[in-house]
MIVEXSE-558129 format. One record per residue: chain; x, y, z of N, C-alpha, C, O in turn. Coordinates in steps of 0.2 Angstrom, whole numbers, plus 2048, in hexadecimal, padded with zeros to 3 digits. Layout:
<nodes>
- A  X  Y  Z  X  Y  Z  X  Y  Z  X  Y  Z
...
</nodes>
This chain:
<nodes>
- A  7B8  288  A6C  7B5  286  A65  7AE  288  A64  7AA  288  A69
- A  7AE  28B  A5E  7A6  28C  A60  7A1  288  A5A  7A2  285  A54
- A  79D  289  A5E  798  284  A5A  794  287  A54  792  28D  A55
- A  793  284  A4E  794  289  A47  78B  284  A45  78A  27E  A45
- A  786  289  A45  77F  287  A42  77F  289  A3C  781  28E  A3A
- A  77C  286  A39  77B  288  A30  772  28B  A32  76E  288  A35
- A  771  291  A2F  76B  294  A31  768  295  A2A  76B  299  A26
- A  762  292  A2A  75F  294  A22  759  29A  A25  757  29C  A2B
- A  75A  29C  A21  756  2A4  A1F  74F  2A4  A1D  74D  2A0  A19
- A  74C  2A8  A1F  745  2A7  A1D  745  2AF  A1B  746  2B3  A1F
- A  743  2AF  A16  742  2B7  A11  73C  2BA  A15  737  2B8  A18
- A  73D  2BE  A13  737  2C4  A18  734  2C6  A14  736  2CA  A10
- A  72B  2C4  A17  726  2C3  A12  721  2CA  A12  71F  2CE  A0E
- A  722  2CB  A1A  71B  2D1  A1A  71E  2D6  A20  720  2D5  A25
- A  71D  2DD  A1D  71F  2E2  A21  71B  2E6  A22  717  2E9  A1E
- A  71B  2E6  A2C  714  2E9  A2D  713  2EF  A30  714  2EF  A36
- A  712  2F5  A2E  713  2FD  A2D  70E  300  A30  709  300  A2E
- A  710  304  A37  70A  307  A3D  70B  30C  A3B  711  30E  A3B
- A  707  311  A39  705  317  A39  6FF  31B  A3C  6F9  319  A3C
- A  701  323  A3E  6F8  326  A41  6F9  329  A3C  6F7  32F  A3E
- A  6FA  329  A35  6F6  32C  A2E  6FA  334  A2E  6F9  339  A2A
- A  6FE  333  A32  701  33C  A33  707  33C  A2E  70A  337  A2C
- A  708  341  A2C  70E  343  A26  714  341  A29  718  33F  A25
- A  715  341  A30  71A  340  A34  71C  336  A32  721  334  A33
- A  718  333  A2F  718  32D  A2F  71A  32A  A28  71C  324  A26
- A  719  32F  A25  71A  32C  A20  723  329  A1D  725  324  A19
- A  726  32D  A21  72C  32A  A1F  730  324  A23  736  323  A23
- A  72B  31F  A27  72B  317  A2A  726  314  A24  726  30E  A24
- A  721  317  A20  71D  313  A1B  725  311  A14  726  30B  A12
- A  729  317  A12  72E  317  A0D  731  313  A11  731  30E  A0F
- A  734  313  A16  73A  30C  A18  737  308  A18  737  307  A11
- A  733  303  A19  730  2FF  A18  72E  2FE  A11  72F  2F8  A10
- A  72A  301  A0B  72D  302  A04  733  2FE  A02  733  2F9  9FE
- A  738  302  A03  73E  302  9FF  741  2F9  A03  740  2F3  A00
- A  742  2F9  A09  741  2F3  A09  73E  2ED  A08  740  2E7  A0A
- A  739  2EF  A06  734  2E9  A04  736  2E6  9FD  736  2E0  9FC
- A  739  2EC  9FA  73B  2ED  9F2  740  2E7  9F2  740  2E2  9EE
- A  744  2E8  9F8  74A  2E4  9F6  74A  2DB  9FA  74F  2D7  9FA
- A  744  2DC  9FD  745  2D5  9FF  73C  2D2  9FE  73A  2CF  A02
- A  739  2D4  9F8  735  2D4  9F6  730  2D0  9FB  72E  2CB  9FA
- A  72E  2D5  A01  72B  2D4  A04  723  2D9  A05  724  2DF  A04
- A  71D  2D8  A06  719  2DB  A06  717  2E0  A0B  71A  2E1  A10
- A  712  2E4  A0B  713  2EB  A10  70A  2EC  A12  706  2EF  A0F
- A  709  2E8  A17  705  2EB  A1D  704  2F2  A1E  70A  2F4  A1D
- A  6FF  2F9  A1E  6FE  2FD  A22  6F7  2FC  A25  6F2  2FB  A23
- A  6FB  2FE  A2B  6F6  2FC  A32  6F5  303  A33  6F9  308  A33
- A  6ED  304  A35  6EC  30C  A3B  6E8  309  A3F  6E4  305  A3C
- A  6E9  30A  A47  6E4  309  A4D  6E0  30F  A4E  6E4  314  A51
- A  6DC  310  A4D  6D6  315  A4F  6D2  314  A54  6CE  30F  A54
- A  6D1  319  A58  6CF  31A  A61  6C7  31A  A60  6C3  317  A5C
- A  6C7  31D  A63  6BD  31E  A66  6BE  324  A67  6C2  326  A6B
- A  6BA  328  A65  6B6  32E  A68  6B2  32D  A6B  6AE  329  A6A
- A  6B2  334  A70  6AD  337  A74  6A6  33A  A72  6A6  339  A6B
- A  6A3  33B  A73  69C  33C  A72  69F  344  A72  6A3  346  A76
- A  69C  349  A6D  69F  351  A6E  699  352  A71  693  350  A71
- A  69F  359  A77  69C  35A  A7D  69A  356  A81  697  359  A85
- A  69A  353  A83  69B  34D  A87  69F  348  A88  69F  342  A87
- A  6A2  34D  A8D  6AB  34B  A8E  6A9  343  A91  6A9  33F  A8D
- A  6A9  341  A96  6A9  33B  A97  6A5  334  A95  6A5  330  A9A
- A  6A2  335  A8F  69E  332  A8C  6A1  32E  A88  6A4  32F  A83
- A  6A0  328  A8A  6A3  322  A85  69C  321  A81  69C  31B  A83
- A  698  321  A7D  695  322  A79  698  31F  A72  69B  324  A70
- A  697  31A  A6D  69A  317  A67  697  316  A64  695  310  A64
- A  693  31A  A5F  68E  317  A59  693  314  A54  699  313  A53
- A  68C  311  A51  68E  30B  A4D  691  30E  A46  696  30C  A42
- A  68E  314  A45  690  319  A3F  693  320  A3F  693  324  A3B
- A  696  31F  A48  69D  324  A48  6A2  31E  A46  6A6  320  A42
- A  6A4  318  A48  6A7  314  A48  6A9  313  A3E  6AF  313  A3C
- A  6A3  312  A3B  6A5  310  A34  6A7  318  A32  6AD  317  A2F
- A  6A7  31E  A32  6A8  322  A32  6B1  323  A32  6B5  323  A2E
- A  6B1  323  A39  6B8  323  A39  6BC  31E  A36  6C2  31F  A35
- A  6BA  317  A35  6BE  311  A31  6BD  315  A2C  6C3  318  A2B
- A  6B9  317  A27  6B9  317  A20  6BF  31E  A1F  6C2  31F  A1A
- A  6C0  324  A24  6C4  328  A24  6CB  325  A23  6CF  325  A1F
- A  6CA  321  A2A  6D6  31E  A2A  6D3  31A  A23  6D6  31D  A1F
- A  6CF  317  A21  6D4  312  A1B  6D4  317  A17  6D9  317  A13
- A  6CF  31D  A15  6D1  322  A10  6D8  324  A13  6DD  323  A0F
- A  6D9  326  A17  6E3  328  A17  6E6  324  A17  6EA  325  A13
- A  6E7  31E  A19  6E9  317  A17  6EB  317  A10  6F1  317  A0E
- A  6E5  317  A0C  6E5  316  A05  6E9  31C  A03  6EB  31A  9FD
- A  6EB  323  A03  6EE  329  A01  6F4  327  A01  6F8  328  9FC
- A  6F8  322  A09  6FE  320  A0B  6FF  31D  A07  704  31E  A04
- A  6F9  317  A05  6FD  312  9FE  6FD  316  9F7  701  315  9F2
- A  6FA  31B  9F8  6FC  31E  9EF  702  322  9EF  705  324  9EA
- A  705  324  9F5  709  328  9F6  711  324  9F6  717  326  9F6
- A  70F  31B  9F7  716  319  9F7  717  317  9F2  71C  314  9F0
- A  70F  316  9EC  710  312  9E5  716  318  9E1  71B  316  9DD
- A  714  31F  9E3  718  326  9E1  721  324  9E1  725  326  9DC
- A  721  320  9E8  728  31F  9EA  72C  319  9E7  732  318  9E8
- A  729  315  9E3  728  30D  9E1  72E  30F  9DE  72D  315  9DD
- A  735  30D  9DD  73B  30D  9D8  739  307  9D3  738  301  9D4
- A  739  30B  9CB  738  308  9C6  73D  304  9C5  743  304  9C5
- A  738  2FC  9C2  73C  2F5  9C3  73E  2F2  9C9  741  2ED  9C9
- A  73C  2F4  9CF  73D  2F1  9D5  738  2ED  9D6  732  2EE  9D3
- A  738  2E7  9DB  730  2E2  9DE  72D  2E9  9DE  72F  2EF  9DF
- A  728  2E6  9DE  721  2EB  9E0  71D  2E8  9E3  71A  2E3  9E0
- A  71D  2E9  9EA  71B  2E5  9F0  712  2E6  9F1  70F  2EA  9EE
- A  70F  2E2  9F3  707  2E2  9F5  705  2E6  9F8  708  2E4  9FD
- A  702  2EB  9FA  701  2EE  9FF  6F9  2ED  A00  6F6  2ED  9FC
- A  6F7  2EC  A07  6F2  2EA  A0B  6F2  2EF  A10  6F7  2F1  A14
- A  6E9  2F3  A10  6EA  2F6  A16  6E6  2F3  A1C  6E2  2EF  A1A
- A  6E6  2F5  A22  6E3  2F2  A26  6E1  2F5  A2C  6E6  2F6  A30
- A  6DC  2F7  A2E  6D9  2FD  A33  6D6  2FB  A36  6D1  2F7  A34
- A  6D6  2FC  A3E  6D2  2F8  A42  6D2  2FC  A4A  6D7  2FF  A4C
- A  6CC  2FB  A4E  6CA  300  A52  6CE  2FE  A57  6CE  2F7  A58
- A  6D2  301  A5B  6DA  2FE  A61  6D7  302  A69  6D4  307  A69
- A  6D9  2FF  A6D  6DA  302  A74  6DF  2FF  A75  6DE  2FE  A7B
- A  6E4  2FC  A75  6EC  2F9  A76  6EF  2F7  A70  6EE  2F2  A6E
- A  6F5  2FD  A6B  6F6  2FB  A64  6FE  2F7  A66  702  2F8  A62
- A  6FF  2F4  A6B  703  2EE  A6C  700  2E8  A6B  701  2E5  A67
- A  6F9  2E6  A71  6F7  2E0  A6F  6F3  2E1  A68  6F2  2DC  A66
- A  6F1  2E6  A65  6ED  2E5  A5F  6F4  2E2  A5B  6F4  2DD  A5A
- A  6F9  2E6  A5A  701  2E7  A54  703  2DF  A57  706  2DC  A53
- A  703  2DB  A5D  705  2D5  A5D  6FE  2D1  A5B  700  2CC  A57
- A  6FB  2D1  A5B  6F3  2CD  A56  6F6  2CB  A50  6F8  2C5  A4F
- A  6F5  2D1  A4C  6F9  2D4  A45  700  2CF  A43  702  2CB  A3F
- A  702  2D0  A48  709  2CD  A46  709  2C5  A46  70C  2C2  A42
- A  704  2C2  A4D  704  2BA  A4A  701  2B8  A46  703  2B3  A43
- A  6FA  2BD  A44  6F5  2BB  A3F  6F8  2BC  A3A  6F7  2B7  A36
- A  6FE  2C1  A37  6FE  2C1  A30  706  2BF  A2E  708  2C0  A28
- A  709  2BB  A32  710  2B8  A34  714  2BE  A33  719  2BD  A2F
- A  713  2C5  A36  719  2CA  A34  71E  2CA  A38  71E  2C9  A3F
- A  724  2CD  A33  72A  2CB  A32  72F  2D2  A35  736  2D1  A36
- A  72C  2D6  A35  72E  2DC  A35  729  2E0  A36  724  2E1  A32
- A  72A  2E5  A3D  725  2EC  A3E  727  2F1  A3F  72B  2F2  A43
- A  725  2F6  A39  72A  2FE  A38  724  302  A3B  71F  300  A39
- A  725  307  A40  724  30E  A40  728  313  A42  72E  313  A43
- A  724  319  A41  728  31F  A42  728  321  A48  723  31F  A4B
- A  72D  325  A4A  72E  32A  A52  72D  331  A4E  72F  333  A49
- A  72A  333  A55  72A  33B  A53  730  340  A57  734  33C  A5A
- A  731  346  A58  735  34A  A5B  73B  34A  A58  73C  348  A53
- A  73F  34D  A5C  745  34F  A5B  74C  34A  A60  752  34B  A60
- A  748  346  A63  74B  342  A66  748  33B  A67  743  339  A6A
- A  74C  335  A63  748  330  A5F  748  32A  A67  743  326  A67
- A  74C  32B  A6B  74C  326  A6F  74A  328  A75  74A  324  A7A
- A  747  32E  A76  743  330  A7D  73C  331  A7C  737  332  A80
- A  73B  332  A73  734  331  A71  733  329  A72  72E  326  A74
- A  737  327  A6F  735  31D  A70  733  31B  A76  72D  318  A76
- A  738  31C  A7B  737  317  A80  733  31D  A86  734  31C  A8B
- A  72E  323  A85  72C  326  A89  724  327  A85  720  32B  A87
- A  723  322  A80  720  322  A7C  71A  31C  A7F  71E  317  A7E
- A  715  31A  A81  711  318  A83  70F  30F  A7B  710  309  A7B
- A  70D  313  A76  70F  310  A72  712  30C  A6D  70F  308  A6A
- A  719  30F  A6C  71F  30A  A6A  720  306  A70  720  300  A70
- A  723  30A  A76  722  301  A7C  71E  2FE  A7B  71F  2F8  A7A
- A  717  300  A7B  712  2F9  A7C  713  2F5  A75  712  2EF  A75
- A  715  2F8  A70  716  2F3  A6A  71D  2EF  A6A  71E  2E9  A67
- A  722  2F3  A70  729  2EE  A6F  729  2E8  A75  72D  2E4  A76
- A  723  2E9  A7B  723  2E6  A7C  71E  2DF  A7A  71F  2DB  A7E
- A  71A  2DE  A78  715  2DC  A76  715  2D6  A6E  713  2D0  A6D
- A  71B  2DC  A6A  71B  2D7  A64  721  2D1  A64  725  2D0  A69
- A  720  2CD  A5F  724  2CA  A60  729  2CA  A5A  72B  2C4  A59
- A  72B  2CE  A57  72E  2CE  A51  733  2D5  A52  732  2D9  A57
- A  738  2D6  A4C  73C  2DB  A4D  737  2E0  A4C  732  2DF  A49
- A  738  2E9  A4E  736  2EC  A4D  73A  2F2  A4E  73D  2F5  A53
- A  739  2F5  A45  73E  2FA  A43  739  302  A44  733  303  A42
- A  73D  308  A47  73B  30D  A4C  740  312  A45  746  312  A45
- A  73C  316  A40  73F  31B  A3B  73E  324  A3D  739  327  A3B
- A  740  325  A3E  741  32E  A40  73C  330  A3C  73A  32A  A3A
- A  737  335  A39  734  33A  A3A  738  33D  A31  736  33E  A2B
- A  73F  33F  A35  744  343  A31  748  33E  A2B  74A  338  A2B
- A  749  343  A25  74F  33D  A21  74D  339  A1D  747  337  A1E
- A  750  336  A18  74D  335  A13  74F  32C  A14  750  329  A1A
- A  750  329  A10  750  320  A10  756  322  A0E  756  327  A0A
- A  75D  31D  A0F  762  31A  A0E  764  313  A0F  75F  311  A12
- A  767  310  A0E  768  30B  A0C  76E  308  A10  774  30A  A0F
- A  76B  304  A15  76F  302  A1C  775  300  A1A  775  2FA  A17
- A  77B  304  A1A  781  303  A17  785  301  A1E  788  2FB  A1F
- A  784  305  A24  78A  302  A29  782  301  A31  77E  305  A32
- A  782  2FB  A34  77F  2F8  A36  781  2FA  A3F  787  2F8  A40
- A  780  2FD  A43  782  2FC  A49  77E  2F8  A4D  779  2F9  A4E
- A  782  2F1  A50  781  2EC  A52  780  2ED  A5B  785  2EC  A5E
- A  77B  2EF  A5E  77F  2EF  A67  77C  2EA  A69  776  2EA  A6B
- A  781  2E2  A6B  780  2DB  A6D  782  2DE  A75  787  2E0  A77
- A  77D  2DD  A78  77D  2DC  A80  782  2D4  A83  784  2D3  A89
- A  782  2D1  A7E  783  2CC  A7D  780  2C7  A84  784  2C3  A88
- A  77C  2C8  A85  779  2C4  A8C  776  2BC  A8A  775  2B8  A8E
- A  776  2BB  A82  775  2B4  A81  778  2B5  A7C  77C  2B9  A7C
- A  777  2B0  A75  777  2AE  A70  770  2AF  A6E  76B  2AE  A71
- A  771  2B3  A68  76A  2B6  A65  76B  2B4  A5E  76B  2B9  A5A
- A  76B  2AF  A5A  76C  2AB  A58  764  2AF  A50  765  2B0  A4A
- A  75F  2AE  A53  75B  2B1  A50  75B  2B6  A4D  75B  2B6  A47
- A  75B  2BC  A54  75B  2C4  A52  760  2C3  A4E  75D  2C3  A49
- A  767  2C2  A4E  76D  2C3  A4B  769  2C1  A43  766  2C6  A41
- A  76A  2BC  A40  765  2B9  A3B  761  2BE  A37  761  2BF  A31
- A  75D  2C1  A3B  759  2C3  A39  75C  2CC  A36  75A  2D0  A31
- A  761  2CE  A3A  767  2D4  A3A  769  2D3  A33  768  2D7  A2F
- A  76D  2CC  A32  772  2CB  A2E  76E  2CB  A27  770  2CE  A21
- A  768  2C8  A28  762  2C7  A1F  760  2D1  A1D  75E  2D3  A18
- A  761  2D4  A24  75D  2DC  A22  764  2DF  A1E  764  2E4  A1A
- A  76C  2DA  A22  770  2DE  A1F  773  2DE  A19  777  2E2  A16
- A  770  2D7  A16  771  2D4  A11  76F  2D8  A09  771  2D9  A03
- A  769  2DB  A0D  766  2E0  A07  769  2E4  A02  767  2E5  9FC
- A  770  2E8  A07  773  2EC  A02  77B  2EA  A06  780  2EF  A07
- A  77B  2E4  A08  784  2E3  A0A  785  2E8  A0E  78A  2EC  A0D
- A  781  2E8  A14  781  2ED  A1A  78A  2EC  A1F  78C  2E6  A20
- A  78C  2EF  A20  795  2EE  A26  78E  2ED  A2D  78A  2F1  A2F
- A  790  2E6  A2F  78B  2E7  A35  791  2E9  A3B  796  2E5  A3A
- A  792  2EC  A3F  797  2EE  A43  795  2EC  A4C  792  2F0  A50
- A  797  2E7  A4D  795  2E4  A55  798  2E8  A58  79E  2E9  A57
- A  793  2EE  A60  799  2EE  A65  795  2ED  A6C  790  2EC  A6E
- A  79D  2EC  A6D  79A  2EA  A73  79F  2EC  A7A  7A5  2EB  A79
- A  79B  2EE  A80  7A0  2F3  A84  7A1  2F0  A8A  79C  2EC  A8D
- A  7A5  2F0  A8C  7AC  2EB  A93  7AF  2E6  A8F  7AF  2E5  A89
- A  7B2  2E2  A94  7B8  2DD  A93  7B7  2D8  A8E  7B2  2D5  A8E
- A  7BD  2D8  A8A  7BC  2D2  A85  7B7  2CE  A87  7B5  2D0  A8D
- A  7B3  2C9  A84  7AF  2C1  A85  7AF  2BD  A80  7AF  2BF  A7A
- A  7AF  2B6  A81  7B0  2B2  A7A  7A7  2B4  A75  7A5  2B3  A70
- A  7A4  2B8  A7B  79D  2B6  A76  79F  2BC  A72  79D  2BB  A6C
- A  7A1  2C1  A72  7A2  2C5  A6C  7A5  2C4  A68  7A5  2C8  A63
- A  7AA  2BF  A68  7AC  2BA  A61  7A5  2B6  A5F  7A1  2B6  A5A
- A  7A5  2B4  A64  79E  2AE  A62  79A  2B1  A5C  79A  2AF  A57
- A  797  2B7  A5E  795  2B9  A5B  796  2BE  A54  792  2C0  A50
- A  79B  2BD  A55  79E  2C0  A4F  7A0  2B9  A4A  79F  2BA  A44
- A  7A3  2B3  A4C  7A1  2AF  A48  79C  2AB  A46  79D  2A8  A40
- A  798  2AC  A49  792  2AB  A46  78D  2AD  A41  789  2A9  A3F
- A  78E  2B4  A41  78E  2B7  A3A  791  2B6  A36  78E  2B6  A31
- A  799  2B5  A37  79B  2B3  A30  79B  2AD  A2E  79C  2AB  A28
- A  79A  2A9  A33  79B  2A2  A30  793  29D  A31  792  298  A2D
- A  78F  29F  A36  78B  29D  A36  784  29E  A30  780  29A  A2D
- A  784  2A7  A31  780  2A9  A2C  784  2AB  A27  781  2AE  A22
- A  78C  2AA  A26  78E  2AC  A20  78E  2B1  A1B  78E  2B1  A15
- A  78F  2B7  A21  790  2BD  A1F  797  2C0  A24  799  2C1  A2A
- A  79A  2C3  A1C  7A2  2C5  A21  7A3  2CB  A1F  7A8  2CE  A1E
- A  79B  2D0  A1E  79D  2D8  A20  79C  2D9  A27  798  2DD  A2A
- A  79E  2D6  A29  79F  2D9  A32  7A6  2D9  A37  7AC  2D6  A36
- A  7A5  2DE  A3A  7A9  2DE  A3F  7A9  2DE  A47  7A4  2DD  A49
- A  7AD  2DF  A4B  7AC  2E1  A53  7AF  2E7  A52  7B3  2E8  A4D
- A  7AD  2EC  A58  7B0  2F0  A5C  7AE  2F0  A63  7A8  2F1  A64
- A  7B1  2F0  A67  7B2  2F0  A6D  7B5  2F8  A70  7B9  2FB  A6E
- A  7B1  2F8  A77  7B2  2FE  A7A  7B0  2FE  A84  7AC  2FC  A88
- A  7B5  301  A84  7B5  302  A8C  7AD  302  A91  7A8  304  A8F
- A  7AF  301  A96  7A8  301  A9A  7A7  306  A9C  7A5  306  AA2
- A  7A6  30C  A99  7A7  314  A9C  7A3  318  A96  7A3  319  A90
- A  79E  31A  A9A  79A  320  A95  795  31C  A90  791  31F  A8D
- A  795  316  A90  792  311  A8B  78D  315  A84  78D  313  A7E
- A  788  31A  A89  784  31D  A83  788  320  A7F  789  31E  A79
- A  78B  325  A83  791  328  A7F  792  328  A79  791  32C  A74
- A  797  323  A7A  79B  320  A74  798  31B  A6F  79A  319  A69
- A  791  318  A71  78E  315  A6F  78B  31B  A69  78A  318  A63
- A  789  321  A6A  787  324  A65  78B  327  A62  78B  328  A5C
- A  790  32A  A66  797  32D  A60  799  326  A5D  798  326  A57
- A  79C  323  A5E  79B  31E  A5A  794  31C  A53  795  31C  A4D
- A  790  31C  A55  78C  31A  A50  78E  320  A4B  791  31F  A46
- A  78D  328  A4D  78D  32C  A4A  794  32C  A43  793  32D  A3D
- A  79B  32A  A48  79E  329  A46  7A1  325  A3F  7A5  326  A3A
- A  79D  31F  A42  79B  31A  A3D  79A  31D  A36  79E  31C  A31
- A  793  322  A36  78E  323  A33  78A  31D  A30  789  31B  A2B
- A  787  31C  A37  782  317  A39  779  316  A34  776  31B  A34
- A  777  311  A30  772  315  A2C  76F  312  A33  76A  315  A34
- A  770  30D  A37  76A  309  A3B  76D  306  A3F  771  302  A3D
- A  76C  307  A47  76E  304  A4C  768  2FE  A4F  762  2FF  A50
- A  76A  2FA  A4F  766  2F4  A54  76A  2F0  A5B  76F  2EE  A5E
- A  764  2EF  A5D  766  2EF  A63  760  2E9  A66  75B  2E8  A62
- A  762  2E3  A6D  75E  2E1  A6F  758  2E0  A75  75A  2E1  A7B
- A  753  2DE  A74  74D  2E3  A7B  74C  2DA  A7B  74B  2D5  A78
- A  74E  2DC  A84  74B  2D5  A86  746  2D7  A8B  746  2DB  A8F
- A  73E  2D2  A8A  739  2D4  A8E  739  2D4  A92  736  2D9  A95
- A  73D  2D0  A97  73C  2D0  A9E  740  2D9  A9F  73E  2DC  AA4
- A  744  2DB  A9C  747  2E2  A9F  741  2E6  A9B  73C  2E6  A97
- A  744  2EC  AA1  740  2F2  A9F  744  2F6  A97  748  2FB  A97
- A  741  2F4  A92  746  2F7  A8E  747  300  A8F  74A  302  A8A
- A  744  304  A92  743  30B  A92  748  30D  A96  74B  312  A96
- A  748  308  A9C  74D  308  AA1  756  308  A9B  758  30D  A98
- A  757  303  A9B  75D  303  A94  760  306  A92  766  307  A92
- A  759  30B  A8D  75B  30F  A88  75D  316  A8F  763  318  A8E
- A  759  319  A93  758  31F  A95  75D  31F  A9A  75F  324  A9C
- A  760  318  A9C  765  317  AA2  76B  31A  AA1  76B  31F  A9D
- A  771  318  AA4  779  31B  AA4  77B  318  A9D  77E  31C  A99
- A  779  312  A9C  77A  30E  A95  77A  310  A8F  77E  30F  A8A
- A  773  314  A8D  771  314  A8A  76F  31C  A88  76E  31F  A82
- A  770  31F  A8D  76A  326  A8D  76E  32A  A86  76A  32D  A83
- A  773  32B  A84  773  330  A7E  772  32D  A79  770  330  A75
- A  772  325  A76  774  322  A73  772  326  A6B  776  325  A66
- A  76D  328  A6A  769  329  A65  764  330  A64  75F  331  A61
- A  768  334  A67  765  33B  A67  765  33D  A60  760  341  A60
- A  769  33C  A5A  769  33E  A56  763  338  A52  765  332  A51
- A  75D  33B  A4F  757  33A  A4E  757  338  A48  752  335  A46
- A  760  337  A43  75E  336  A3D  760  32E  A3D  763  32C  A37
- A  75F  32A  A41  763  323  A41  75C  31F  A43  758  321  A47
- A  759  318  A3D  754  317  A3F  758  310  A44  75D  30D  A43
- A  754  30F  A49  756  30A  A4F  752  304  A4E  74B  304  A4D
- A  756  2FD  A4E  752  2F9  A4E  751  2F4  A53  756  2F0  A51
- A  74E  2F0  A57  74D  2EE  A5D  74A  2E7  A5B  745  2E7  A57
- A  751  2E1  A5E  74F  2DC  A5B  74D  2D9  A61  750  2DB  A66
- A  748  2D4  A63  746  2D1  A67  749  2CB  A69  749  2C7  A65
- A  74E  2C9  A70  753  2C8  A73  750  2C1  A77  754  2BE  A7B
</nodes>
């Protein structure tokens, strides 16, 4: 018998958008945009800006007071260009979200990006990956790990490449190592936006939690676009991404528990092809 929770929703108020001001970035500022449209939530952009060297003098930690406003007043001028650049993107008659920008001097843009997230209760953090290979830039990436380990909130990883769509078919990969009662939750309200097919899989031998889990969405959170698919213990990246492909996946999620190494996961026998194809944005719910 499973145990059936009534889960009220809490709408998603602020989304918080890491960019280094590169053209490269701009299409995690439009996903977060169009999303915000539809669940009339507000949009953060954040830049962390380093310290410079003293020129010529290479190991000169040297920081005036007026290189410092210098470089803040540059990121919020590109800052401010990214906001005018998505007012461009606004769909007439849609919310027209707040945007707020916010620029601040970083030497750790995980713990600065979790500060951010309890000070402003965000609900959602989007950034972009760059290359040609979206899951061995991520987890070989110094600063998306420090940010996935660090924050506490879901955080959505958008390609470089490709334009926004509208999460029609959802791939779900439940490890199923607990009940994730929240993550899921939070899955079912992103999928609610445009009546997303959320698709659970999940690889080896039946389990009752992969019903659990599939009831739970429908009856707990009250959403019956979903399904399972289930798949052999063999090749798991594999098919995990011919599949997704298959699917025609707009967005795979997946979830990262702290205590593992998630780079291990992704790079491991499990997981290592899963996402080569750079045009799926990835979303990593915290477990």
């Amino acid at each position: 018998m499973v145990s059936i929770v009534i889960v009220n929703f809490n709408q998603m108020k602020t989304i918080l958008v890491l960019t280094d001001l590169s053209k490269k970035a701009e299409n995690a500022a439009v996903y977060a945009l169009k999303i915000a449209e539809k669940t009339h939530a507000n949009i953060i952009l954040f830049h962390s800006f380093e310290k410079f060297q003293a020129a010529g003098i290479p190991e000169s930690d040297l920081w005036g007071y007026e290189d410092y406003e210098m470089i803040k007043n540059e990121s919020l001028k590109e800052l401010k260009k990214l906001e005018d650049y998505l007012v461009t993107r606004h769909e007439p008659g849609a919310f027209e979200p707040e945007i707020s920008l916010l620029n601040e001097l970083g030497f750790d843009l995980g713990i600065g990006v979790s500060q951010i997230v309890k000070n402003k209760n965000i609900d959602l953090v989007i950034m972009g990956t760059k290359g040609d290979d979206t899951v061995s830039h991520l987890f070989s990436g110094s600063e998306a790990n420090g940010v996935l380990e660090q924050v506490a909130c879901p955080v959505l990883f958008i390609p470089e490449t490709g334009s926004f769509d509208p999460f029609k078919n959802i791939v779900f990969a439940n490890d199923l190592k607990k009940d994730y009662n929240e993550a899921i939750s939070f899955l079912v309200d992103l999928a609610r936006i445009d009546d997303s097919h959320i698709i659970i899989t999940h690889f080896g031998k039946i389990e009752n939690n992969t019903f659990d889990c599939l009831n739970f969405i429908k009856y707990a959170v009250k959403y019956t676009n979903v399904t399972c698919n289930l798949f052999p213990l063999k090749n798991v990246g594999g098919q995990l991404r011919e599949f997704s492909v298959s699917a025609q996946a707009d967005l795979v999620a997946m979830i990262h528990h702290k205590e593992d190494r998630l780079e291990n996961f992704i790079s491991g026998s499990k997981c290592k092809n899963m996402l080569n194809d750079n045009h799926i944005p990835l979303l990593i719910l915290q477990g």
